[in-house]
C-alpha positions in Angstrom: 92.7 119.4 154.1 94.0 122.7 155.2 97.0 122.4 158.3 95.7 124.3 161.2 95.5 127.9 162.2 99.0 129.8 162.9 99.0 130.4 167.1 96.6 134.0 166.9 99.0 134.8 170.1 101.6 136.4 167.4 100.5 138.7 165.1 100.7 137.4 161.6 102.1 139.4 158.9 99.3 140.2 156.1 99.6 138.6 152.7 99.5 140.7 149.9 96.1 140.7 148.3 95.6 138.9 144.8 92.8 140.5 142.7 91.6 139.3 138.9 90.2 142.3 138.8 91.1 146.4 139.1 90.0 147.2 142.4 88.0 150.5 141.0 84.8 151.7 140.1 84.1 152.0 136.5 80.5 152.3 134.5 80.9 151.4 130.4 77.0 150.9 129.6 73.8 152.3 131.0 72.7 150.4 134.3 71.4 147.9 133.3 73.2 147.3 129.9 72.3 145.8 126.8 74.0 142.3 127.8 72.3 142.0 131.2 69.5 143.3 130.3 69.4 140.5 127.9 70.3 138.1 130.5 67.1 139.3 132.4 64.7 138.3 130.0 65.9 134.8 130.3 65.4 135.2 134.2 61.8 136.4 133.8 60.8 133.6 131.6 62.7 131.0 133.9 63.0 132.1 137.8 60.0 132.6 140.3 58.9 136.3 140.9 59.2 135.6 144.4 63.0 135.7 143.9 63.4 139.5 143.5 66.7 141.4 143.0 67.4 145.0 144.1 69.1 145.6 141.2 68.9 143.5 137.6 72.8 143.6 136.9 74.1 140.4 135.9 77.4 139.7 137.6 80.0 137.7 135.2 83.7 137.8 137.3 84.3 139.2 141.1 87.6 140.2 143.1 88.6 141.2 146.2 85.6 144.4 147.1 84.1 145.0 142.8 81.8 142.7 141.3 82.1 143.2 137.3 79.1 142.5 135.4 78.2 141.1 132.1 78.8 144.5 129.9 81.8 145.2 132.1 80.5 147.7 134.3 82.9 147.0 137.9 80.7 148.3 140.8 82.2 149.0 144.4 80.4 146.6 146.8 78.8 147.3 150.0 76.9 144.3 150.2 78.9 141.4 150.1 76.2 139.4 149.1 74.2 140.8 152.7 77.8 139.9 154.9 78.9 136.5 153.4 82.3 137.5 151.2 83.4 138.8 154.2 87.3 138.0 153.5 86.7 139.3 149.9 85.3 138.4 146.2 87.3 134.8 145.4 90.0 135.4 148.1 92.7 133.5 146.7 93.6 130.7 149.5 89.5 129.8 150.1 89.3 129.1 146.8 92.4 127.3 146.5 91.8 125.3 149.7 87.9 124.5 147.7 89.7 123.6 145.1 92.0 121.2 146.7 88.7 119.4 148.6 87.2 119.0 145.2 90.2 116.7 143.7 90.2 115.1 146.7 86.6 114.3 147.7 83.2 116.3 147.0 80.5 114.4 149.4 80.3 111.4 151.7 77.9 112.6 154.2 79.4 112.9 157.5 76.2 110.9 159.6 77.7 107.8 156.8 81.2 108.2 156.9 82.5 111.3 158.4 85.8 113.1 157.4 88.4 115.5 159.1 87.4 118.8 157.4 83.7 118.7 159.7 86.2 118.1 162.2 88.1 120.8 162.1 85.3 123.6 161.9 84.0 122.4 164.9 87.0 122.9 166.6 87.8 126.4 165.5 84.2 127.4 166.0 84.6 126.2 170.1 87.8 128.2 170.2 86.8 131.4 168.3 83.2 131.6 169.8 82.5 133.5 173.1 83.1 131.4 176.2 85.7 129.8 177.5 83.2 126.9 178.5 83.3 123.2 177.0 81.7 123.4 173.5 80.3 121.6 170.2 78.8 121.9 167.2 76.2 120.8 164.7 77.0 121.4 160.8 74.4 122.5 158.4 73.4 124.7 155.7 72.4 127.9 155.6 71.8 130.7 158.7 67.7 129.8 158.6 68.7 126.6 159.0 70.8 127.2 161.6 68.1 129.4 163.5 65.8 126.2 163.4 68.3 124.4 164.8 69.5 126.1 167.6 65.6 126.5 168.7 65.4 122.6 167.8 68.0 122.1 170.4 66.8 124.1 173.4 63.7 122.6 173.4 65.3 119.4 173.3 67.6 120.9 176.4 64.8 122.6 178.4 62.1 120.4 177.7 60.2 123.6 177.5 57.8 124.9 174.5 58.1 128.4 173.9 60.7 130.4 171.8 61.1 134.4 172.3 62.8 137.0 169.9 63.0 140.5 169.9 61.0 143.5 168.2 63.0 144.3 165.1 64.7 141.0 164.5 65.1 139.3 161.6 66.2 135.4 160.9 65.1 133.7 157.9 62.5 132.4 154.8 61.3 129.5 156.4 58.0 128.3 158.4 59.4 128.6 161.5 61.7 131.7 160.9 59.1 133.5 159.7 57.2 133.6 162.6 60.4 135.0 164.3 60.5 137.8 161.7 59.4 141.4 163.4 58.3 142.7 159.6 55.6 139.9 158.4 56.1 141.6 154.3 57.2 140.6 152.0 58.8 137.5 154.1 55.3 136.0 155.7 52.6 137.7 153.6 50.5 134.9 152.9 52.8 131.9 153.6 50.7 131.7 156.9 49.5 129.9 159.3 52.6 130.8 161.0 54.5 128.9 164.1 53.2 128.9 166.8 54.6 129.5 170.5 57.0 132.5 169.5 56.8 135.7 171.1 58.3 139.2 170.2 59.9 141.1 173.6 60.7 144.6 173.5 64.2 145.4 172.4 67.0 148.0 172.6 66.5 150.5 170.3 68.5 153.3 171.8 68.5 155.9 169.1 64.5 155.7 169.3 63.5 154.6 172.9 66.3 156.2 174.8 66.3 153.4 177.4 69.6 152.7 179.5 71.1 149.0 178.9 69.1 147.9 182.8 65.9 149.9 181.2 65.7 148.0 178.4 66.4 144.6 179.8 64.3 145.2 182.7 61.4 146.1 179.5 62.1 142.8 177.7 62.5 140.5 181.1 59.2 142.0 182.2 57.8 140.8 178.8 58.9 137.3 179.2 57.8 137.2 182.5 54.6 138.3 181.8 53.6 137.4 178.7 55.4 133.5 178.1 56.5 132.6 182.0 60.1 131.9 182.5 59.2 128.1 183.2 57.6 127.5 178.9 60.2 129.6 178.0 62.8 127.4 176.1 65.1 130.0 174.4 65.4 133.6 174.0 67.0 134.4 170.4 68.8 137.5 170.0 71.2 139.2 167.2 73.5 141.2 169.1 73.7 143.8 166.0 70.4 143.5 164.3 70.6 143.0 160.5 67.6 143.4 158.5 66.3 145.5 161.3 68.6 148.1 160.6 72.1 147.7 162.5 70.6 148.5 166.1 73.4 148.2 168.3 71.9 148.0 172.3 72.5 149.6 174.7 75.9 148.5 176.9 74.7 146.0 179.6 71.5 144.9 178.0 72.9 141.3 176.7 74.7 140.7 179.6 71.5 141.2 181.6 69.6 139.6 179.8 71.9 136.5 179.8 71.8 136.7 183.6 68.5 136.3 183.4 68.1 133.3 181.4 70.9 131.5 183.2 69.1 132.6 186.6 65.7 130.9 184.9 67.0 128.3 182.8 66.2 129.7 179.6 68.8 128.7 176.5 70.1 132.3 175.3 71.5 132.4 171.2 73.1 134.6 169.4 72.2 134.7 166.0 75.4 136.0 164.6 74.5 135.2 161.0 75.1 138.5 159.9 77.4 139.7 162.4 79.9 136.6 162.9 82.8 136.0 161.4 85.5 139.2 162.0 82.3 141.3 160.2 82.2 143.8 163.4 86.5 143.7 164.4 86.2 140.9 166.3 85.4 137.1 165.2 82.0 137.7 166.6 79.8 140.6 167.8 78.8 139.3 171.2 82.7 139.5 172.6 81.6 143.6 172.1 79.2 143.5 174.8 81.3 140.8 176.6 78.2 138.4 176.7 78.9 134.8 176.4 75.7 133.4 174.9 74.5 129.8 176.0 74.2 129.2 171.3 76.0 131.2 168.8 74.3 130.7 165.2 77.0 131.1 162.4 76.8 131.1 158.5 77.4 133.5 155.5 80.7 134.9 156.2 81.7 131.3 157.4 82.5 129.6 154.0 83.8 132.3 152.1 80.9 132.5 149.9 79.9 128.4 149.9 76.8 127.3 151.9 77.9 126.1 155.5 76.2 127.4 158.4 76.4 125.9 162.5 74.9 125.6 165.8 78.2 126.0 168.3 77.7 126.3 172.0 77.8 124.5 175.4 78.5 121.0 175.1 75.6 119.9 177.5 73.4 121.6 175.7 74.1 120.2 172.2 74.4 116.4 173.5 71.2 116.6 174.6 70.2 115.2 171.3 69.9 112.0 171.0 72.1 110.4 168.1 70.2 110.7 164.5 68.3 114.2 165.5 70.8 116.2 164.0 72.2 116.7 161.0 71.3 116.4 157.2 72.0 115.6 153.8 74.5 118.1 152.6 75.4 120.1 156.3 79.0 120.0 156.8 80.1 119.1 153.1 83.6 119.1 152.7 84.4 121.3 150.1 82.5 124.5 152.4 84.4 122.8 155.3 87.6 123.2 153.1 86.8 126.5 152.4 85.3 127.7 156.0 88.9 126.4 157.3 91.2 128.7 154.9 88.6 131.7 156.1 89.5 131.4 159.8 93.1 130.9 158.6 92.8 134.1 156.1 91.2 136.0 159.2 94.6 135.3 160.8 96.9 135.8 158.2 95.8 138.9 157.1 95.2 140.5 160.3 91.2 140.9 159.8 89.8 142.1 163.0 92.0 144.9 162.2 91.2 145.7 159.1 87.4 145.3 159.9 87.9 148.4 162.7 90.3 150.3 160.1 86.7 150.2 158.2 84.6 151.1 160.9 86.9 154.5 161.6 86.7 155.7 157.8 83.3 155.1 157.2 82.2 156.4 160.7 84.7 159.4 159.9 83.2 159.9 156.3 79.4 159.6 157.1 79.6 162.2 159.7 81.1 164.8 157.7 77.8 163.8 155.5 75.8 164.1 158.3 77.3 167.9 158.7 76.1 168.3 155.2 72.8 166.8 154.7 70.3 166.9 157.9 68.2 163.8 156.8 70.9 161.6 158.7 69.5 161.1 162.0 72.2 158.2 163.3 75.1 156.9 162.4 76.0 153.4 164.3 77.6 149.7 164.1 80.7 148.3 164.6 83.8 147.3 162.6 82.0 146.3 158.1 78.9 147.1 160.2 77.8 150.4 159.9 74.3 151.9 159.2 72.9 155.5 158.9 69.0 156.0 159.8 67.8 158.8 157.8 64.8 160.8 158.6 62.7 163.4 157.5 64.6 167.0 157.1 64.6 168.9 160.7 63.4 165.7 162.6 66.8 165.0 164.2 65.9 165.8 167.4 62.0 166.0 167.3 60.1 163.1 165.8 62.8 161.3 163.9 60.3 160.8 161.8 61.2 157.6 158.8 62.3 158.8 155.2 62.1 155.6 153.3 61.9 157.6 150.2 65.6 159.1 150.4 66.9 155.8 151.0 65.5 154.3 148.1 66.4 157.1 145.6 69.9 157.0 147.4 70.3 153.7 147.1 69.4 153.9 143.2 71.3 156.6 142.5 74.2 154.8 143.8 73.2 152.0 141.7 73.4 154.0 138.3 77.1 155.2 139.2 78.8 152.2 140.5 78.2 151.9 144.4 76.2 148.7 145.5 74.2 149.5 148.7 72.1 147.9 151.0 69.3 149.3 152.7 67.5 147.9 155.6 65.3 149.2 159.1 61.6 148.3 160.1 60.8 151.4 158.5 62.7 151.2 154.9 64.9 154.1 156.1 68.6 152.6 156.7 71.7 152.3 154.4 73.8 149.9 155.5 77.4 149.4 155.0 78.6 145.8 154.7 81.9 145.9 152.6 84.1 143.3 152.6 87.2 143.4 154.7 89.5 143.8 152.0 87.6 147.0 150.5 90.3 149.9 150.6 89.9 153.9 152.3 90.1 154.8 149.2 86.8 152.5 147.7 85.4 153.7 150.7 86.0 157.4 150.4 85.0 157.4 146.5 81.6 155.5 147.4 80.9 157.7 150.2 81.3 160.6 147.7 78.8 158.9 145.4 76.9 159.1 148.1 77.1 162.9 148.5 75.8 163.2 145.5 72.9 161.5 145.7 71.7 163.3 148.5 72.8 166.5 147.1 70.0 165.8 144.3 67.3 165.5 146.6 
């Protein structure tokens, strides 16, 4: 396995980057061409329609921030396969630290005979997470996964029934993490019945509701109150950035309020940092932002460098409360995404990550407001560090209605498609763009996909 960490005390010196492939933008074919267009005919005849794709490109070869398709069209992206290549396309030392695992050992299962790698995550996850509190982990698979779990857990902790999210949230496919959704389509529509015993609490939406950090939480502690009763309620889940939602970023003291609250009431408080763990935001997690020091952090994507690995970390009370058997699973923990999840923390170090994650944050906050000077249908800018969103609204609705323009985002979004820049959108509403570049993706990647960006709002 991988030594440990260098001591994060000294700062490390960054290694130069290896890419396979040019780190530009270049379009060869139409979008889609010939050879992936080929490719999707297979798909259709072969993959469920309920596994869509926002864009039918067939990727062959990735490096670094370009995926490079089948025809060899090389496409800037902003995606990152929705936050997981955080450290980069096939960074060098996670594959070569995957690689090494695989000659040594593919699978055991660690609830048979366990092995150091499973180890070793759990350590760095209790010393990276927020809290300087006794902690442990669970190893599993994937962040829905991981959501079930840490609401599996509390229960188990509080004895208590009932599980609370917030409006706008988002965290996962599956029965129960459906029900936690905010938008029911295309997630829930007609997967129902749906879980039962959750309960959606006002949230901080400050571009929209205006609300102070105390207004808010006061709104969404009056809900639980209310609505569940502090003394059913076994866990409050909570993204401290919201993802699919649309990058809302709360207002500064409602987390920290809110965790107040549940400690006062005995209420298990998570973080679902699935999205926005992992040196995504400048720091290795988004909560440290707000200083809250949730009870459960949820990790995954960015965790493994691209494998499946996901994890329940948080107070050590809370996760022995299970008795020995309830956790765990066939393939959570397997070494080879422990092998790799290791080198990611040790890349975050090494090349000086959290920096290069706010170095993002300042020339895409710097680039989309010179937009926003430009074109009047951005309404918000926000986000921290790879995580920045724009809200766009309908023309001369800034300050009035803010009213949603879904329709620019998606003609944005594939206009951006057609010339090399892969984008994300997101919001309740269908009207966000969100930016979620990996950490090695340049200014000047940036700069040229924010001026492809221009350009498609110039042509509406």
């Amino acid at each position: 396995m991988t030594d440990t960490l260098t001591d994060s005390a000294a700062t490390p010196t960054p290694s130069a980057p290896v890419y396979t492939v040019t780190q530009e933008r270049k379009i060869v074919t139409a979008i889609p061409g010939p050879r992936s267009t080929e490719m999707h005919q297979r798909r259709l005849a072969a993959v469920s329609t309920g596994v869509s794709s926002a864009l039918p490109v067939y990727i062959k070869k990735a490096s670094g921030a370009i995926v490079v398709d089948l025809d060899g069209n090389q496409f800037i992206d902003l995606g990152a396969g929705i936050g997981v290549t955080t450290v980069g396309h096939s960074e060098a030392s996670v594959v070569a630290a995957a690689t090494g695992q695989l000659n040594d050992f593919v699978h055991t299962l660690f609830t048979i005979t366990p092995y150091e790698e499973y180890v070793r995550v759990a350590e760095l996850l209790a010393e990276h997470t927020p809290g300087s509190f006794a902690k442990k982990s669970v190893l599993i698979n994937s962040g829905a996964e991981a959501v079930e779990n840490g609401v599996k857990i509390a229960r188990k902790y509080t004895g208590r029934r009932a599980v609370a999210v917030l409006d706008h949230a988002y965290h996962g496919r599956t029965v129960l993490t459906m029900a936690m959704n905010y938008k029911a389509a295309p997630y829930a529509t007609g997967y129902g019945p749906l879980a039962s015993d959750v309960y959606h609490a006002p949230s901080s939406y400050p571009y929209h509701d205006g609300l102070t950090g105390a207004e808010a939480a006061a709104r969404t502690i009056a809900y639980l109150e209310k609505v569940i009763g502090a003394s059913d309620l076994a866990c409050l889940v909570v993204e401290p950035i919201q993802g699919e939602g649309g990058f809302m970023v709360p207002a500064e003291g409602y987390l920290t309020l809110l965790q107040e609250w549940c400690t006062a009431n005995g209420v298990v408080m998570i973080a679902d940092e699935i999205q926005s763990g992992m040196a995504r935001t400048g720091a290795y997690f988004a909560s440290e932002h707000f200083g809250w020091e949730p009870d459960l952090v949820l990790v995954a994507k960015g965790i493994a460098g691209g494998l499946p690995l996901a994890a329940v970390t948080g107070r050590a009370e809370i996760l022995d409360a299970s008795q020995p058997g309830g956790l765990g699973g066939t393939f959570g923990g397997n070494p080879v995404a422990c092998a790799a999840a290791i080198a990611v923390f040790e890349a975050i170090e090494n090349n000086n990550l959290l920096a290069e994650g706010q170095r993002i944050e300042k020339t895409l906050r710097a680039g989309l407001a010179t937009l926003a000077e430009k074109h009047d249908i951005i309404g918000d800018i926000r986000g921290r560090g790879a995580m920045v969103a724009i809200e766009l609204v309908q023309p001369g609705t800034q300050q009035t209605t803010k009213a949603p323009n879904a329709a620019a985002v998606t003609a944005i979004a594939a206009y951006a498609a057609q010339h090399g820049v892969l984008l994300l959108t997101a919001g309740t509403y269908g009207n966000v763009l969100r930016f979620l570049p990996s950490l090695a993706v340049t200014d000047a990647l940036l700069n040229d996909a924010l001026s492809v960006i221009d350009d498609a709002m110039a042509t509406l």
